[in-house]
N, C-alpha and C positions, 0 to 999 in steps of 0.2 A: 585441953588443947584441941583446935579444930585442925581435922586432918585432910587433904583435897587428894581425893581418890579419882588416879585418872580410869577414864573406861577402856575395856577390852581393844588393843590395836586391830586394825582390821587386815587379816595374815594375808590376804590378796596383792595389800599394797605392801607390805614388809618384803614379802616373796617375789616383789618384780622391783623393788632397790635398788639393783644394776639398773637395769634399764629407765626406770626413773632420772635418775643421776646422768644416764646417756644421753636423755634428751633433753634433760634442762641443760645440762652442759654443751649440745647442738644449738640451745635457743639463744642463749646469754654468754654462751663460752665458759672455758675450763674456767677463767680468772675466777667469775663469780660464782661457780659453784663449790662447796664444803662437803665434800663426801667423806673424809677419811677420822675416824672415832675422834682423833685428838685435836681437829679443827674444831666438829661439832661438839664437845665436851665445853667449849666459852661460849653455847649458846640452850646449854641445857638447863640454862634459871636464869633469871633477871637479878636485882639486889636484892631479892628475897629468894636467901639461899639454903633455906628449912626443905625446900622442893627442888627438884630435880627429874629430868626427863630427857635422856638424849634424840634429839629430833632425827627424824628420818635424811634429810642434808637439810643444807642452809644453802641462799643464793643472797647474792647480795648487787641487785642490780645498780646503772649506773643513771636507768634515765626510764620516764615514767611510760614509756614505749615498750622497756624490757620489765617492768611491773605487772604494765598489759598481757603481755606476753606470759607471764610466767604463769599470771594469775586466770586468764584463758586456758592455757593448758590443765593446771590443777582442777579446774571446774570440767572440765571434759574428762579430764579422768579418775574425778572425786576423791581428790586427796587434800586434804586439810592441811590449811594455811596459818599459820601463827605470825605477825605482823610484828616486827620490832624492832623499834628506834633506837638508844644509845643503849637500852638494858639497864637504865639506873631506876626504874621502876621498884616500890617495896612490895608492890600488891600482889606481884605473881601475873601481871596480865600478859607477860611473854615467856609464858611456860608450856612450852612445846609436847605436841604430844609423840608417841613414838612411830606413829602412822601419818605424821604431817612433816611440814618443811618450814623452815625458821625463813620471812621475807625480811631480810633486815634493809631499811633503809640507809643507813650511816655511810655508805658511799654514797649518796645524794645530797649532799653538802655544801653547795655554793651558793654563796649571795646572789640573786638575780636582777635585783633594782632596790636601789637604797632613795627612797623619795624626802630627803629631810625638811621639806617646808611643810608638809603634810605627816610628818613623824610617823613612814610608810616605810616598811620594808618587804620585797618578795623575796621568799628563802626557796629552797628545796625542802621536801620531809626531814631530812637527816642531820641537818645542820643543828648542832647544839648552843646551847643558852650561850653561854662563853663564846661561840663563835662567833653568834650576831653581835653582842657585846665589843669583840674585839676590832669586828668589822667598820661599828660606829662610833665607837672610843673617841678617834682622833678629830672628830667633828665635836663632842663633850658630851654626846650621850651613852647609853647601857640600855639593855635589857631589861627589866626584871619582870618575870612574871606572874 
């Protein structure tokens, strides 16, 4: 069995976790940020749950202004970012590490323009297969992708 060995957290950014958590929670508000063990524990593995890794918090912005935002600040203060949509993933590709921050889109969710002569839809990130599905149902189409 292959085993994914994560690397050394970087104790800089562990040891200043308060304050991390203070400012994204200044940038985006308390709503969207996940500071406390047993919020962050539904974001320590995707559907691929062999691995695990509790993220440093999670933020779960609402609009691609506070993505900017969040994702600015992280780069000024080089702390790794893990990117993640609904978490139904089997690969592991939102598997946080302990010195990063879980960006989960899935409050980003709204249909934005449904163009049906053109079989066009603009979504947000977050919005899942079933949603756009259910969105376009009552016209006679679905999804699939």
């Amino acid at each position: 069995m292959i085993t994914i060995v994560q690397p050394e957290p970087d104790r800089r950014i562990l040891d200043n976790r308060e304050r991390i958590v203070a400012d994204l929670s200044r940038l985006v508000g308390t709503s969207a940020v996940i500071a406390d063990e047993e919020g962050r524990r539904a974001f320590e593995t995707d559907a691929l749950t062999a691995y695990r890794c509790m993220p440093l918090a999670v933020v779960l912005p609402r609009t691609t202004e506070e993505v900017a935002t969040v994702l600015r600040y992280c780069h000024e203060n080089a702390i790794k970012v893990v990117p993640r949509g609904a978490g139904t993933s089997l690969c592991g590709g939102a598997l946080p590490a302990e010195d990063a921050i879980v960006l989960g889109v899935s409050r980003m969710n709204r249909v934005l323009e449904i163009d049906y002569e053109n079989r066009f839809a603009r979504v947000e990130a977050g919005i899942t297969n079933l949603a756009i599905s259910g969105a376009v149902g009552p016209q006679g189409y679905f999804y699939a992708p």
